[in-house]
N, C-alpha and C positions, 0 to 999 in steps of 0.2 A: 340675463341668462344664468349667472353664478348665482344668484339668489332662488330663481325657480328652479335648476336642477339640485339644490341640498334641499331644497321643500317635497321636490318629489323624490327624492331620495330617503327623505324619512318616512315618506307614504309609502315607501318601496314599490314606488311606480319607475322601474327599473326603464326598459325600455324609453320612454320620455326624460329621465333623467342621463340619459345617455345623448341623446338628441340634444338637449338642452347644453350640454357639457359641450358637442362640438360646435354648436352655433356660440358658445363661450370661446372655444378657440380660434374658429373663425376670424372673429371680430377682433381678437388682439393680435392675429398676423396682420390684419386688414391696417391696424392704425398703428403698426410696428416701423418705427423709421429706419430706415437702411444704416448700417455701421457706418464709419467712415470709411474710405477706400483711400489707399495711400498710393496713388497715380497720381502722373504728371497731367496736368489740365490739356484741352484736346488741341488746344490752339499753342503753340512752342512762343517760346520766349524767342523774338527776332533779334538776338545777341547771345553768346555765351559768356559764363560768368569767368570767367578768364580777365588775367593781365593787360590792361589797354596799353600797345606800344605800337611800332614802325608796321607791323602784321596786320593790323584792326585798326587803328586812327583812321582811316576812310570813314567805315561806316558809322563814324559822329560828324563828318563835313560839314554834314546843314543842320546839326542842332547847335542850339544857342549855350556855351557850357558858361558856368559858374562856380568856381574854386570856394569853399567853404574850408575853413581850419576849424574843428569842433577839439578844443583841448589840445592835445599832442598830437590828433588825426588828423590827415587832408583827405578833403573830400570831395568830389566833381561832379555834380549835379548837369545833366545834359536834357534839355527838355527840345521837342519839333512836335509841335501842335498836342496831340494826348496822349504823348507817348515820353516819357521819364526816365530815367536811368541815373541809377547811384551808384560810385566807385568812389571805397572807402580804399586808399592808401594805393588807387591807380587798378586797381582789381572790381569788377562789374559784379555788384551784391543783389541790386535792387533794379529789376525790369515792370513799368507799368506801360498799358495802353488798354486802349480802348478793344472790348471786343465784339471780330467782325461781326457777329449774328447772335446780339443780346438772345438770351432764354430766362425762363422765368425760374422761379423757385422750386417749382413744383419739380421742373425737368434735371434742374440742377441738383435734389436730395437724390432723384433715379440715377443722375451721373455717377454723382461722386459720396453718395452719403450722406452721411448729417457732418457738420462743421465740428473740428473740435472746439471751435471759440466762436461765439458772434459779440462783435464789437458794434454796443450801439452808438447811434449818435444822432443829432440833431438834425429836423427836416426829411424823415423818414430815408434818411442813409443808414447802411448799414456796413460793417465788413465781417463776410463769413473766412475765417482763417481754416486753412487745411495743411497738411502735411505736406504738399511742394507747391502751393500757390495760396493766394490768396482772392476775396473777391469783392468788388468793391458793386452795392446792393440798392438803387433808387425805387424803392417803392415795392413791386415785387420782383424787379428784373436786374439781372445781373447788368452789369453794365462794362465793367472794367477789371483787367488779370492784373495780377500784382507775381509777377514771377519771381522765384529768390532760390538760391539752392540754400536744402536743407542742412544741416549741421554734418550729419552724419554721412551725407554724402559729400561735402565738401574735400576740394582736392590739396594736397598743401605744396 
């Protein structure tokens, strides 16, 4: 349509080159990806990113933890079936699980935008990284939340 309305444009077939110009816009709102949206994913991290002490220790009871020393860091790794949890120096960073009601791609650009990063990888996995979550991507369906707090909102 950008090509036939400057063709009829030069013919000064005005009227039609006008037509031609919105069916031109049309079509590039149509295949326009949505920005990114900087919301929290619709399903909550079932932890807060807070201190693990006497307060919170319950709600790890039934996962399996694993103390990692990464350099001068300690780190405690708590897994209960697909559901992950990282705490770097006793403080809850990293929230993974499974989410309850996969959606596909398509639903998921209407949600939340276009990703700022996609991370590819092997065997048709993918991760789309966003602004307070992340999403872990089997084929076309979301499969898995990777919850973290963002920098900027972090509390000290």
């Amino acid at each position: 349509y950008y090509n036939l309305e400057h063709l009829q444009n030069i013919r000064k077939r005005n009227a039609a080159a006008n037509e031609s110009w919105e069916n031109y816009q049309t079509i590039l709102q149509k295949n326009k990806t949505p920005p990114t949206k900087n919301i929290p994913f619709h399903e909550p991290s079932p932890f807060n990113f807070e201190r693990i002490d006497d307060s919170n220790i319950f709600e790890f009871k039934d996962f399996k933890k694993r103390e990692i020393k990464l350099s001068s860091v300690d780190c405690e790794y708590f897994t209960k079936g697909e559901t992950k949890v990282i705490a770097f120096e006793g403080i809850v960073e990293i929230v993974e699980k499974r989410i309850e009601k996969p959606f596909d791609i398509e639903k998921l650009i209407s949600l939340y935008g276009r990703p700022i990063h996609i991370y590819d990888s092997f065997l048709d996995k993918k991760v789309y990284l966003y602004p307070q979550f992340a999403l872990a991507i089997e084929g076309k369906w979301a499969k898995k939340v990777i919850h973290f707090e963002p920098p900027e909102q972090k509390k000290d």
